[in-house]
C-alpha positions in Angstrom: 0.0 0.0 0.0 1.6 3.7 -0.7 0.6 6.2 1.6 -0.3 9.4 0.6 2.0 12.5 0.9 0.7 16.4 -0.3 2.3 18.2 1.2 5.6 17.1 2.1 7.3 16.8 5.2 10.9 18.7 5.1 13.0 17.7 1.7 10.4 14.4 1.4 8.2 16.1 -1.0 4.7 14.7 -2.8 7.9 14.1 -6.0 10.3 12.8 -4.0 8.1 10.5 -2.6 6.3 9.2 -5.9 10.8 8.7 -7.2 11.9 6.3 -4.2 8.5 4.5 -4.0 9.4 4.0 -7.8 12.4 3.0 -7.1 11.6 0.6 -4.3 8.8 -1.0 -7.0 11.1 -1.6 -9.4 13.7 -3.7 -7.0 11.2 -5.5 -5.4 11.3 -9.3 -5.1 9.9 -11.0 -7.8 6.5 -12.9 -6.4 6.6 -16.1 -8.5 2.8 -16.8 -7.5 1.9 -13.4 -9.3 1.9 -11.8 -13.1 5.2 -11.1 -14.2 6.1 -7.6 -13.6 7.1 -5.4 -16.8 10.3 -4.0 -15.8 10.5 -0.9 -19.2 9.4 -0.4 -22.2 11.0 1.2 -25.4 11.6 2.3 -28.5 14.7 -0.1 -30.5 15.0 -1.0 -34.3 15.6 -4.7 -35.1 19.7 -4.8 -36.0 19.4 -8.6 -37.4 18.7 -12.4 -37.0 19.8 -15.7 -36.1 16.9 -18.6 -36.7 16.7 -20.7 -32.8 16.5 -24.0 -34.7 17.0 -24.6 -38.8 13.7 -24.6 -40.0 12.0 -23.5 -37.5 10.4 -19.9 -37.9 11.6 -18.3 -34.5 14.3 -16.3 -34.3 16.8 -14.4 -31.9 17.1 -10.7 -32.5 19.5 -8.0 -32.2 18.4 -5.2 -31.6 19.3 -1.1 -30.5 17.3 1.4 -28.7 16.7 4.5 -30.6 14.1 7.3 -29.4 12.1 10.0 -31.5 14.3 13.2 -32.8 11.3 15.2 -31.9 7.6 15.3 -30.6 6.5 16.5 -34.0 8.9 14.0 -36.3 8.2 10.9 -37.4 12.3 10.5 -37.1 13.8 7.8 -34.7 17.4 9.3 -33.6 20.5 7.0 -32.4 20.9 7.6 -28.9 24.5 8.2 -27.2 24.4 5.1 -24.4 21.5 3.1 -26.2 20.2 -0.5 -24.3 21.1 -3.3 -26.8 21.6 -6.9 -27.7 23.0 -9.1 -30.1 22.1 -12.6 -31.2 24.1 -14.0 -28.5 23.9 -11.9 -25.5 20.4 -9.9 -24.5 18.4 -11.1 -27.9 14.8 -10.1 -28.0 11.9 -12.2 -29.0 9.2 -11.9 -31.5 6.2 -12.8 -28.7 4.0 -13.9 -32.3 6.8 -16.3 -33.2 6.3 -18.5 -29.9 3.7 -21.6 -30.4 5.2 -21.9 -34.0 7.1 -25.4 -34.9 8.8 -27.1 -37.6 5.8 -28.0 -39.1 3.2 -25.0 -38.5 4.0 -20.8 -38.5 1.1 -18.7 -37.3 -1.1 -22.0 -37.8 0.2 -22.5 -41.5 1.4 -25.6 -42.7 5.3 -25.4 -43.3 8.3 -27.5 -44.5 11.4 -25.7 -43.8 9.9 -22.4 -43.4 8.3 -22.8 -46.9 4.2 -22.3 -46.8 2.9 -26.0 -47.7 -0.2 -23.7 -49.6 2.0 -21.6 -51.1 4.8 -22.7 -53.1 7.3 -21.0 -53.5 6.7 -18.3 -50.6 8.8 -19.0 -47.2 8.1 -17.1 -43.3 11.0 -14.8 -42.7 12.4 -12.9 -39.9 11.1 -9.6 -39.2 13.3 -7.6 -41.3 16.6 -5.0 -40.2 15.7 -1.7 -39.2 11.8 -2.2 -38.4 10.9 -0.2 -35.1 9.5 -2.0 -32.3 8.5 -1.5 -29.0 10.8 -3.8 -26.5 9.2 -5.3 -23.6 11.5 -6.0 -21.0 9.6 -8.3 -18.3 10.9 -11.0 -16.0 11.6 -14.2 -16.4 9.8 -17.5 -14.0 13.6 -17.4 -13.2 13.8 -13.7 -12.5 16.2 -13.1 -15.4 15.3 -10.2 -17.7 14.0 -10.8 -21.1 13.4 -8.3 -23.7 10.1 -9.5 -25.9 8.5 -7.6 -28.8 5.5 -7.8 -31.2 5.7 -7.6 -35.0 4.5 -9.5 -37.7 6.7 -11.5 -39.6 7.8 -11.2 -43.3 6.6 -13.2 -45.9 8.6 -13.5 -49.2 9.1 -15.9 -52.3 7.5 -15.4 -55.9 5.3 -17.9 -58.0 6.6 -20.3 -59.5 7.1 -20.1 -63.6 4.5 -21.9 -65.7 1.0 -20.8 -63.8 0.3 -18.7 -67.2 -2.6 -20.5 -69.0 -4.3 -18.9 -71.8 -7.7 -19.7 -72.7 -8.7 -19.2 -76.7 -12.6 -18.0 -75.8 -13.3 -17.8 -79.3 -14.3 -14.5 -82.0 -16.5 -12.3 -80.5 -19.6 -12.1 -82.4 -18.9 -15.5 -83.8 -21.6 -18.5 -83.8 
């Protein structure tokens, strides 16, 4: 429970206050018998990929926190001590990417990441340089993870000889 301070009470004022019962919040045990606790949220564009398991459409990401130039920009601006990870150390998650296996993606029939309906087109990982919103949340183990959402990308091109022409006659002819 946080009790209530106006008006202050020498330098503990109603903003000091709300900072170190903030603070306190965010180092607090984590309750294993409760919802996870997000830890942050922000703003990072997706630096690359590494597939978990060939042929399986889930991926480790790299990734680099970036903020807006500007309230009135739609510019996202490098930051001078950005939160990051790589492939190997600190990857984020594609949360969408989770329930899929060898042999489905997003429910779809695959085989080696190819579309069993679609010939030809193949799941991909969501591609360099697309903004996302990083989640970072505990682990059951306590460990931070860093999780995002984003669809995947979807790539290929149909397969030569679909063309078929059908001679419907002259017009006008019997």
């Amino acid at each position: 429970m946080k009790p209530l301070i106006s008006k202050g009470w020498g330098a503990l004022t109603p903003s000091t206050w709300r900072e170190l019962y903030g603070a306190v919040q965010a180092i607090q045990p984590v309750d294993r018998t409760r919802e996870i606790p997000i830890v942050d949220r922000f703003v990072a564009t997706i630096d690359g990929s590494a597939i978990f398991t060939a042929g399986t459409a889930k991926w480790k990401y790299a990734w680099t926190e970036k903020r807006r130039a500007d309230a009135v920009t739609s510019t996202l601006s490098a930051l001078t001590n950005p939160r990051a990870g790589t492939t190997v150390t600190g990857f984020a998650v594609n949360l969408l990417e989770l329930a899929n296996t060898s042999t489905t993606a997003y429910g779809f029939a695959v085989t080696s990441l190819e579309l069993d309906d679609a010939d030809g087109f193949y799941i991909g990982a969501v591609p360099t340089n697309t903004p996302v919103e990083i989640i970072m949340r505990r682990a059951t183990d306590g460990a931070i993870s860093y999780e995002f959402v984003a669809p995947n990308r979807i790539y290929g091109s149909c397969p030569s000889g679909l063309v078929q022409e059908l001679d419907g006659g002259e017009y006008g002819a019997t």
